[in-house]
C-alpha positions in Angstrom: 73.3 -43.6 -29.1 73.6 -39.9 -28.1 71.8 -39.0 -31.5 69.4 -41.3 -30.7 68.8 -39.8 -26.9 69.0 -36.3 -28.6 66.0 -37.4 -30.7 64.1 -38.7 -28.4 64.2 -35.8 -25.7 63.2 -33.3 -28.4 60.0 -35.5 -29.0 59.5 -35.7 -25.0 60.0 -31.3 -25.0 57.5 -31.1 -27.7 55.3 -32.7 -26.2 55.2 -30.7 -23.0 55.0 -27.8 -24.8 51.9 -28.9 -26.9 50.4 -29.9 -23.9 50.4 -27.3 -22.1 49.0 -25.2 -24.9 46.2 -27.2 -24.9 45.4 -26.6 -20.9 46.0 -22.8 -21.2 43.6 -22.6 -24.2 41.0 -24.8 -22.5 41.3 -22.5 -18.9 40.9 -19.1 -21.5 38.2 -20.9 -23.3 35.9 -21.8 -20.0 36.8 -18.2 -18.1 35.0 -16.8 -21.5 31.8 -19.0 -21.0 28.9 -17.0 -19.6 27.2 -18.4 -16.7 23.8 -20.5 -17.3 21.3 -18.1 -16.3 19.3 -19.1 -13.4 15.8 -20.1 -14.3 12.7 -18.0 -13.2 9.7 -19.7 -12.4 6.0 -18.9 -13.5 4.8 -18.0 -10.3 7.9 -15.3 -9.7 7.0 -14.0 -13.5 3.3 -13.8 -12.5 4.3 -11.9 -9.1 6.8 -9.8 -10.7 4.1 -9.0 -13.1 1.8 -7.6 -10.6 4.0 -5.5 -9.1 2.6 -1.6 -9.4 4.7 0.8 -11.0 5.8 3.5 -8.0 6.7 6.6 -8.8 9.9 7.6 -7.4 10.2 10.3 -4.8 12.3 12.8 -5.5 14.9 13.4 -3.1 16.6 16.7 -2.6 18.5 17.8 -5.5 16.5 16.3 -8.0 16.3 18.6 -11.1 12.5 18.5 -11.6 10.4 21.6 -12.3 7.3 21.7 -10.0 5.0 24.4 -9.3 2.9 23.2 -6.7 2.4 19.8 -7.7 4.0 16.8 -10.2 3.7 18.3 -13.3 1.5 15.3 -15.1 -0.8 15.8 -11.9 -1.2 19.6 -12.1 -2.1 19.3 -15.6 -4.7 16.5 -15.6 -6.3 17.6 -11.7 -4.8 21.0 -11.2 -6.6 24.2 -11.5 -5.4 27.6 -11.4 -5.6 29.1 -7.9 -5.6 32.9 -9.2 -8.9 32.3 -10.6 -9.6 30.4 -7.5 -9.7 33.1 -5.4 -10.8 35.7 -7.5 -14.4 33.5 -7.3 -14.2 33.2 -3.3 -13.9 36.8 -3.3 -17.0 37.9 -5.4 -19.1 35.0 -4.3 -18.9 33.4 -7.9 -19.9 29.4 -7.0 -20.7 28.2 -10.6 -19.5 25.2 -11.9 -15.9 25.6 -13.6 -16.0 26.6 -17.4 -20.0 27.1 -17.3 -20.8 29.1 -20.3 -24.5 29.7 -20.1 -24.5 31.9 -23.7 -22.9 28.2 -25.4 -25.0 26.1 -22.9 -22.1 24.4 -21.7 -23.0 23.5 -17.9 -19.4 23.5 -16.8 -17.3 21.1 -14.3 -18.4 21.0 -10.4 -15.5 21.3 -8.7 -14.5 20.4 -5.2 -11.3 21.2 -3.8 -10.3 19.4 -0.4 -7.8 21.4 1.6 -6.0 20.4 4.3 -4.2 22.9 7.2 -1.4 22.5 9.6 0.8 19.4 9.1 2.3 16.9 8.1 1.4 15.2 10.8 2.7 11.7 11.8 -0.8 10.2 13.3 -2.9 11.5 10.6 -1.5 12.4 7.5 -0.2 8.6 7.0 -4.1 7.5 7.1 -5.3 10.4 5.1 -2.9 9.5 2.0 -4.4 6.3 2.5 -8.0 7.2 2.2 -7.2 9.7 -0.7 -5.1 7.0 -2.7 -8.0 4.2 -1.6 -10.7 6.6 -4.2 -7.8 8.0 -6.2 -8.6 11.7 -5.6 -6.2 14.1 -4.8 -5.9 17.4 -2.4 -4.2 20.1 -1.9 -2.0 20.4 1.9 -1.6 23.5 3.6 2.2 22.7 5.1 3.7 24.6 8.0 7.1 25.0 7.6 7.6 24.1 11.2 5.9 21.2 10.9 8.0 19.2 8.6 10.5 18.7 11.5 11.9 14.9 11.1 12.7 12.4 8.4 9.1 11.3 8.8 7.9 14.0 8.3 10.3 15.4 5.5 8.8 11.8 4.2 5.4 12.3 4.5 5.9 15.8 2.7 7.5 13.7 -0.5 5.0 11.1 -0.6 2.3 14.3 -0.5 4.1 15.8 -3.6 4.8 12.0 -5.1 1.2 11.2 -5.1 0.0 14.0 -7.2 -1.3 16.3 -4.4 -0.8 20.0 -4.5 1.8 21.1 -1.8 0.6 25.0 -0.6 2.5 27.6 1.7 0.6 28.4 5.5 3.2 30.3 7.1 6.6 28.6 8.9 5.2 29.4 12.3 1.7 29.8 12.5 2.4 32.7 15.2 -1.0 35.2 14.8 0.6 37.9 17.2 3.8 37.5 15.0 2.3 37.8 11.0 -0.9 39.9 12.9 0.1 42.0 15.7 -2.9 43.3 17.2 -4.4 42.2 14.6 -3.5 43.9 12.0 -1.1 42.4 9.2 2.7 43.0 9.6 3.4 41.6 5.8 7.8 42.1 6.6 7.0 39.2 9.0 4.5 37.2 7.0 6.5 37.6 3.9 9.5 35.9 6.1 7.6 33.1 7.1 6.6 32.3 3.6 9.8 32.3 2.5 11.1 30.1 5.5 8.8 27.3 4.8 9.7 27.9 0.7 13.1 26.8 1.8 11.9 23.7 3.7 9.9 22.8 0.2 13.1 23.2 -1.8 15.1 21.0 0.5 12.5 18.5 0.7 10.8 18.1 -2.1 14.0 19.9 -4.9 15.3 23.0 -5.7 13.4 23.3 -8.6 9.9 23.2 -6.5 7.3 26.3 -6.2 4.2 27.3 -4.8 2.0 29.8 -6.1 -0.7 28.6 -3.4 -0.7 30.6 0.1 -3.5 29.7 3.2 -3.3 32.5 5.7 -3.1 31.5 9.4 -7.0 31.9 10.5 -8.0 33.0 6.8 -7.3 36.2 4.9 -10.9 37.2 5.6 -10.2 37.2 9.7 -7.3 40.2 9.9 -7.4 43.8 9.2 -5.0 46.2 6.9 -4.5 42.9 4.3 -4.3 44.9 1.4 -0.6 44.9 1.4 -0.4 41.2 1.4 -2.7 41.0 -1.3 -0.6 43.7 -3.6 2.4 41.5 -2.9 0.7 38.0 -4.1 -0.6 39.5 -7.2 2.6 40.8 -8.2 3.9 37.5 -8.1 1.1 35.8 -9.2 0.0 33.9 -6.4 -3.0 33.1 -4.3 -4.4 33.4 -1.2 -6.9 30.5 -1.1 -9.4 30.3 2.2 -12.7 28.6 2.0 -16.4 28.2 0.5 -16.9 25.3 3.4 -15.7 23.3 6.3 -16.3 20.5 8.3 -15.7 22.1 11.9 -13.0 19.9 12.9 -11.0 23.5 14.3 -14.3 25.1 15.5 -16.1 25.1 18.8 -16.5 21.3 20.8 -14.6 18.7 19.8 -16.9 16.7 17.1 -17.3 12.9 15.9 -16.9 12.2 12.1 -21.0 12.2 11.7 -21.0 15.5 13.2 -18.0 17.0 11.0 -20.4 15.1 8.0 -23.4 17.5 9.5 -21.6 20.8 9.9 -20.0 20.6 6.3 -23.7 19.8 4.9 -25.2 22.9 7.0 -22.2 25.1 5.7 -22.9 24.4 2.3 -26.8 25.0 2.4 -26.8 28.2 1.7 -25.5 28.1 -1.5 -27.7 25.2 -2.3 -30.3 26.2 -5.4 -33.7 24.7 -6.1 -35.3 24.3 -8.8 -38.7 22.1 -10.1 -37.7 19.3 -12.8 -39.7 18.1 -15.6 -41.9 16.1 -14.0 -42.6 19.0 -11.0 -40.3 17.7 -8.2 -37.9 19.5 -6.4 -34.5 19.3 -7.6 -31.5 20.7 -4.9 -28.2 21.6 -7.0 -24.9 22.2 -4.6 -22.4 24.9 -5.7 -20.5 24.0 -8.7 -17.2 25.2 -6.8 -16.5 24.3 -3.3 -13.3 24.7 -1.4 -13.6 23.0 1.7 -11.3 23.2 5.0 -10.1 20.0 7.1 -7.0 19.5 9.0 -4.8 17.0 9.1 -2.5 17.8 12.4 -2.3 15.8 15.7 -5.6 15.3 17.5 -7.7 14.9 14.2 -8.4 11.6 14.3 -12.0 12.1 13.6 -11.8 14.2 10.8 -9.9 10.9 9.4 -12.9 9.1 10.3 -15.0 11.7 8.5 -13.0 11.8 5.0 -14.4 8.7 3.3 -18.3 9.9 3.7 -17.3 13.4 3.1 -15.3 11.9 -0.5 -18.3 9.8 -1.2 -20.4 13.2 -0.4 -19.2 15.0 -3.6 -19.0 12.0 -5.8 -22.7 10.9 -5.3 -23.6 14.9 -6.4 -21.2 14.8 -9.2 -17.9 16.8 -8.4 -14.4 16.2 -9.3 -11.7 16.3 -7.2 -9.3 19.4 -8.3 -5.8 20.9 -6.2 -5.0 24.3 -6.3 -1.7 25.4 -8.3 
């Protein structure tokens, strides 16, 4: 009988163990199952479709190499601001890469500039209106300006949407970078470099501006040569203006006004000629560079933008920024 009972408990022990084998494989065997993915509809593929591609901001410490704007954007709508302003200074308004001994009639160009922000009213709108007819401009940024995180924003989506970013000064102070009126380039040459700093914290380390708008235009100040000597050894630019809409000058205008002053500003450089068939033809400048703002209080020159865009397209410019 013990035999017997000896037999039969080594059966029962067997069992156990091959039972439990077969749990512990089974639990191993389902941990290792991957989940059943969950099922995406058509209408979340269709909307997931449509989504636009954004291109990412850079934040600070990005390593991206910019000089003045995204490099894709400064290749396909950039142009170079040394040659830029060697035109504005010796009146030369022909369209770009006009070769009259080839006949090649050139590229009118139109570049819109705007001074004195970011600003948090305006700015926001006139990204907007400039990403509603995909052109692209070049902002004149005061250092002091870019004060906030929505501003420091507003500066990255600027340099995010292909514009040009350019270097007006930190402080915008005339009896500081012109005492009596006269240049003091120790102090102008430190207020560029502040707001340089604000664009490499901003926008990346890696980020430069060859592009400089003097406070009140280089034209306005006396002993400037200095200033001028300095840029060229570092091959920069000082950019001013062929045109502007008036939105700084005189009485405070509406956006049809700003539309009227910009038209009589450009009218002297306005050519006529007879066509073919005897009528009068009027041809604009092939190169305009044309002043706006974009600070607080400039609500109508937002107004103004969308006629002044569809200004240049219906005469045949392209929209260029300055780098």
């Amino acid at each position: 009988m013990a035999k017997k009972r000896r037999t039969l408990l080594k059966k029962f022990i067997w069992i156990v163990v091959l039972v439990n084998v077969v749990c512990v494989t089974a639990v191993c065997l389902q941990r290792k199952k991957p989940a059943k993915p969950q099922g995406i509809n058509t209408t979340q593929k269709a909307a997931a479709a449509k989504v636009p591609k954004v291109q990412k901001i850079p934040e600070p410490g990005i390593d991206i190499e910019a000089v003045g704007a995204l490099p894709d954007s400064a290749k396909k709508n950039g142009y170079d601001a040394v040659e830029v302003w060697e035109r504005l200074r010796s009146d030369n308004y022909s369209p770009l890469g006009r070769d009259e001994s080839r006949n090649i009639p050139g590229t009118k160009a139109v570049f819109l500039t705007f001074d004195d922000g970011p600003s948090t009213t305006n700015t926001p709108q006139i990204l907007d209106i400039l990403k509603k007819y995909d052109v692209k401009a070049t902002f004149c940024i005061l250092g002091s300006q870019v004060n906030s995180e929505r501003t420091k924003e507003l500066l990255k989506r600027e340099f995010a949407e292909g514009h040009a970013i350019a270097n007006h000064t930190y402080s915008h102070e005339y009896s500081y970078l012109y005492p009596r009126r006269n240049l003091n380039l120790e102090n102008f040459k430190a207020d560029l470099k502040k707001t340089d700093a604000v664009f490499k914290e901003v926008i990346g380390p890696k980020f430069s501006t060859r592009v400089v708008r003097c406070p009140g235009g280089m034209m306005s100040w006396k002993n400037m040569e200095p200033l001028k000597e300095y840029l060229k050894a570092n091959n920069m630019a000082s950019i001013d203006w062929s045109a502007l809409t008036g939105d700084a000058e005189g009485k405070r205008k509406n956006a049809q006004e700003l539309l009227e002053y910009m038209k009589k500003e450009l009218a002297p450089y306005i050519t006529k000629s007879v066509d073919a068939n005897g009528n009068e033809v009027e041809e604009l400048p092939g190169l305009v560079v044309l002043l706006m703002h974009d600070t607080y209080a400039k609500e109508e020159t937002v107004k103004a933008l969308p006629s002044v865009i569809e200004y240049f397209k219906d005469h045949g410019f392209e929209f260029k920024i300055l780098v």
